[in-house]
C-alpha positions as CSV (number, residue, x, y, z in Angstrom):
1,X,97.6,165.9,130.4
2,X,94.6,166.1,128.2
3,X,97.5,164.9,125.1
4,X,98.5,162.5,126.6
5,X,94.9,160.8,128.0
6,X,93.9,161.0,124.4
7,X,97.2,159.0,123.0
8,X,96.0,156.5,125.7
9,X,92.8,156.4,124.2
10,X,94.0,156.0,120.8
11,X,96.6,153.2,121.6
12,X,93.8,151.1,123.6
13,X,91.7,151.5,121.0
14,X,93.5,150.1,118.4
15,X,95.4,147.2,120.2
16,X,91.4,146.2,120.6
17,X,91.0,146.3,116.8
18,X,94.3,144.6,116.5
19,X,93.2,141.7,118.9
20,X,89.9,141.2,117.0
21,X,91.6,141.1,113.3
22,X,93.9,138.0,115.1
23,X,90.8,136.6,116.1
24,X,89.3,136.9,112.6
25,X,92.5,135.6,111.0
26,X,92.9,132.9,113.7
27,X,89.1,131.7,112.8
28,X,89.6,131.9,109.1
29,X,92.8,129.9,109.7
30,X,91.2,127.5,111.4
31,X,88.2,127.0,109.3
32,X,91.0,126.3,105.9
33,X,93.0,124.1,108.0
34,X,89.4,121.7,108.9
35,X,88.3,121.8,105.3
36,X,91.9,121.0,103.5
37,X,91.9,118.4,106.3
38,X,88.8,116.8,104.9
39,X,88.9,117.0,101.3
40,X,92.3,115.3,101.6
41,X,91.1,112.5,103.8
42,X,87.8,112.3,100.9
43,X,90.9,112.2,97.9
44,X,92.0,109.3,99.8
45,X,89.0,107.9,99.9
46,X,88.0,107.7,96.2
47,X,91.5,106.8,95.1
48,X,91.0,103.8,97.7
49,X,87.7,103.0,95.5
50,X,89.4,103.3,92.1
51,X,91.7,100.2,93.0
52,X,88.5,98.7,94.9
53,X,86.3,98.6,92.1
54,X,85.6,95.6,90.6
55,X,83.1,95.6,87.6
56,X,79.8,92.8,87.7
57,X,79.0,90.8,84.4
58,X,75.6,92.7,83.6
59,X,74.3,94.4,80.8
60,X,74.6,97.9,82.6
61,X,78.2,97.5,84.4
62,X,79.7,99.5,82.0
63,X,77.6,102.1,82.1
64,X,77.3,102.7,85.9
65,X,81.4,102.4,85.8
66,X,81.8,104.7,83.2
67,X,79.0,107.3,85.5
68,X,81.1,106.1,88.6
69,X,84.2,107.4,87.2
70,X,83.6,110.6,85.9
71,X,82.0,111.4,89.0
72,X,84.5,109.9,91.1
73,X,86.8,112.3,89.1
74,X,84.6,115.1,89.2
75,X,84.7,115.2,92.9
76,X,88.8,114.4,92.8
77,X,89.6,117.6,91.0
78,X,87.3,119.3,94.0
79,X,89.9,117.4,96.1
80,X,92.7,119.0,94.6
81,X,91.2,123.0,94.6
82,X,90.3,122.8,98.0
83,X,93.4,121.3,99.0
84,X,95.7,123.8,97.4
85,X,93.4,127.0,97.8
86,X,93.6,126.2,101.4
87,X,97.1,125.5,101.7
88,X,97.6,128.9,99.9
89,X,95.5,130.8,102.5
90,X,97.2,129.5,105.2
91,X,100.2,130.2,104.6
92,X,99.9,133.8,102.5
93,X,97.4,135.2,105.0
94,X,99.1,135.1,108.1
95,X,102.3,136.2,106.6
96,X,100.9,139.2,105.1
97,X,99.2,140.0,108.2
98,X,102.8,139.4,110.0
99,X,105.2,141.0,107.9
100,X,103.5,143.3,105.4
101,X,103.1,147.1,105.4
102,X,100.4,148.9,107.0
103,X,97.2,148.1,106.9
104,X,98.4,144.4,105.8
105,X,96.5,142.3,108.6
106,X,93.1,144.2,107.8
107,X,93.6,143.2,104.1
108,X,94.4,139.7,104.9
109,X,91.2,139.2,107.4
110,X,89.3,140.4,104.6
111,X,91.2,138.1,101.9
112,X,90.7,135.5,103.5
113,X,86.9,135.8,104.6
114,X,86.3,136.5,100.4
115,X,88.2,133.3,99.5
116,X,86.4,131.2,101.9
117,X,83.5,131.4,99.2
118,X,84.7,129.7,96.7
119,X,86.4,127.4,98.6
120,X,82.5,126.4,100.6
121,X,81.3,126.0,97.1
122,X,84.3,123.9,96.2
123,X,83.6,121.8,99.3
124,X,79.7,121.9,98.4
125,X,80.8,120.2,94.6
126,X,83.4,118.0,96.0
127,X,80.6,116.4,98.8
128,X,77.6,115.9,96.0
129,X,79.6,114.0,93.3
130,X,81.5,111.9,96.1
131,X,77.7,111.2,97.1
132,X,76.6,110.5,93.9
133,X,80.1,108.5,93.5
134,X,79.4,106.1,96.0
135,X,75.7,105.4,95.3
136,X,76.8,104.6,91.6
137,X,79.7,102.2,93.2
138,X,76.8,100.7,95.1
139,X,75.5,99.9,91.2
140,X,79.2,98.5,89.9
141,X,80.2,96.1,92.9
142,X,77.1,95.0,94.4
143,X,74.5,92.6,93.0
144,X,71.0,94.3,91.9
145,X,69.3,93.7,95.1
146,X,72.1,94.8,97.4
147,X,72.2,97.7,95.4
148,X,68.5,98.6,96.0
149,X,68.9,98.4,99.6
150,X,72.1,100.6,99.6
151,X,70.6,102.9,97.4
152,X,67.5,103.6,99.6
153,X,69.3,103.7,102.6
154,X,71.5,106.5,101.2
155,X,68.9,108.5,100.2
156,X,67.1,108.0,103.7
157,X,70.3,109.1,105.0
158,X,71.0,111.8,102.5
159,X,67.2,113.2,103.5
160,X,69.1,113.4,107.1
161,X,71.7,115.4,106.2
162,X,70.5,118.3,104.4
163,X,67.6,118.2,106.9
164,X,70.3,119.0,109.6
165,X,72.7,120.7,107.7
166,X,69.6,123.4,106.8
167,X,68.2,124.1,110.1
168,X,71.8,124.4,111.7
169,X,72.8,127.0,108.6
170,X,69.6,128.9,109.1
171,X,70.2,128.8,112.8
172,X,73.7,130.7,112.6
173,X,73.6,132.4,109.4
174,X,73.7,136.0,109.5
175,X,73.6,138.9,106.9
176,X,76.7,140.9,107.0
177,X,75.0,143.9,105.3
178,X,72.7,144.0,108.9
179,X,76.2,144.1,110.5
180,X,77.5,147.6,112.0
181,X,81.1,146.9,111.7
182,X,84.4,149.9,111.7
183,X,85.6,150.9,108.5
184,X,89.1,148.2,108.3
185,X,92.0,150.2,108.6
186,X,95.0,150.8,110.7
187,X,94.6,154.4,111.8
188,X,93.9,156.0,115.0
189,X,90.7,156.2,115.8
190,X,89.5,159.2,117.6
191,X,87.6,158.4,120.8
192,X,84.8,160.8,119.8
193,X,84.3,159.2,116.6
194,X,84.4,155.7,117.7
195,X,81.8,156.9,120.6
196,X,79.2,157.4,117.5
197,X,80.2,154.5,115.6
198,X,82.1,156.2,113.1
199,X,86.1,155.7,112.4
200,X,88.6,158.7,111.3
201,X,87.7,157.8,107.1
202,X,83.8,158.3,107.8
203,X,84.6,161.7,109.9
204,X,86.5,163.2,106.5
């Protein structure tokens, strides 16, 4: 009787840790899907502005073209990295998680979650030089004075976002070190253990 309460235990247990690694996967998942998303609609974007563009007969043109396009370009290849990395996550992660040997969904979860920092700081690059991008376009099809007024409306603007874009990340960011979390693996976990806060690896 006692056996058999204790299997119980064990098998609830780790259907729970199961359900929370979909969760995790699911949210990871999620979050690569939204970014690709975006940095593909932002490729379209400056390849829409490369046939656009239209250099003015000043002294400077070339110069804010030449600026415009290696910026423009800068923010393309950004594109491109985000667009693949997340295509790879998407795809490899759940499948690993789905078909691969023990332990597999706790090391995709945890693939994942490392990957998404480099893809953020990807996303971070590709979002300044398309900013910078299309000031300097401002600057190559615009007249001087239209320029001037786009310019200081985008920085205006630009104070906005990282404003808002600060107080929402300081709002929900989090240290994971603070976090008490159970060691990732796919072993039973003895009820005792898991009572304390420990798993079967920090028992040994």
């Amino acid at each position: 009787m006692f056996r058999a309460e204790q299997q119980r235990l064990y098998h609830e247990t780790n259907v729970e840790l199961v359900e929370l690694r979909h969760l995790e996967i699911t949210y990871y998942f999620n979050v690569n899907s939204a970014i690709g998303t975006q940095a593909a609609l932002i490729a379209g974007f400056i390849y829409g502005l490369f046939t656009q563009t239209i250099p003015r007969d000043y002294i400077y043109a070339d110069y804010f073209l030449s600026a415009y396009y290696i910026t423009s370009t800068i923010s393309l290849f950004a594109c491109i990295h985000i667009v693949m990395n997340t295509m790879i996550v998407q795809i490899l992660g759940p499948g690993l998680a789905l078909h691969g040997p023990a332990g597999s969904m706790a090391l995709a979860a945890e693939t994942m979650r490392e990957e998404m920092r480099q893809v953020i700081t990807s996303f971070i690059i590709m979002i300044i030089f398309f900013a910078l991008a299309t000031v300097i376009c401002f600057w190559v099809v615009m007249d001087v004075y239209s320029a001037i007024a786009g310019t200081v409306c985008f920085f205006i603007a630009a104070r906005q976002w990282i404003f808002y874009g600060k107080r929402i990340y300081w709002r929900l960011y989090f240290d994971r070190s603070q976090v008490e979390m159970f060691e990732a693996n796919d072993d039973p976990i003895d009820p005792d253990l898991l009572a304390k806060g420990k798993t079967n690896t920090d028992s040994g």
